[in-house]
C-alpha positions in Angstrom: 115.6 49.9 117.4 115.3 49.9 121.2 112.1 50.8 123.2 113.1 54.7 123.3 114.1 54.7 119.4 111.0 53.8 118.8 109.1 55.7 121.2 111.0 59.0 119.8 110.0 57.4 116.1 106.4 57.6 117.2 106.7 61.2 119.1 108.1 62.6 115.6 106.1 60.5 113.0 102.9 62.1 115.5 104.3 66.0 115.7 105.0 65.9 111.5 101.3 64.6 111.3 100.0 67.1 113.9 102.3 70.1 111.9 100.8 68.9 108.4 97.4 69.0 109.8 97.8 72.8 111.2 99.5 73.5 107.6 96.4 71.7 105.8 94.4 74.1 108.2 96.1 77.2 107.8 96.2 76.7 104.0 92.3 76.6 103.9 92.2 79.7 105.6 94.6 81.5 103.4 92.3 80.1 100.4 89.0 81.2 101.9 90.6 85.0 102.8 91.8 85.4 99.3 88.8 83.5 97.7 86.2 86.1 99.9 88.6 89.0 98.7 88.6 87.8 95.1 84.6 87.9 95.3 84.2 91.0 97.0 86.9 93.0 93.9 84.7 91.4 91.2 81.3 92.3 92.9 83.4 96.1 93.0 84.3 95.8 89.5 81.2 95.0 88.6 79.6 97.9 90.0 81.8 100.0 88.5 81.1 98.2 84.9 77.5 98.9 85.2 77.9 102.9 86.7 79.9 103.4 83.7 77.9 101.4 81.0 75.1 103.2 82.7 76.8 106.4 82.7 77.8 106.0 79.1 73.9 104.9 77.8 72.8 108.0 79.7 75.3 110.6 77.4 74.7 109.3 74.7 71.0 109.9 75.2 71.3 113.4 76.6 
């Protein structure tokens, strides 16, 4: 391999590196958006669990 094979060897080994990275990034993103939604529909559910469990206790006591 010549000097400009492996300069353009090094130029693409570099850009797949840099494109992995961004990936790697953008996948921790897209975990931490689905991971906060996740947490904010189970703190929902559970407020709905304990209006109706409260709800429920309530007619039966009335």
């Amino acid at each position: 391999m010549d000097e400009d094979g492996r300069r353009h060897h090094r130029q693409t080994t570099l850009l797949h590196v840099a494109a992995a990275l961004l990936d790697a990034a953008a996948m921790d993103e897209v975990a931490a958006a689905v991971h906060g939604a996740v947490l904010k529909w189970a703190q929902r559910l559970g407020e709905r669990e304990a209006s109706f469990s409260s709800a429920t206790v309530k007619s039966i006591i009335d």
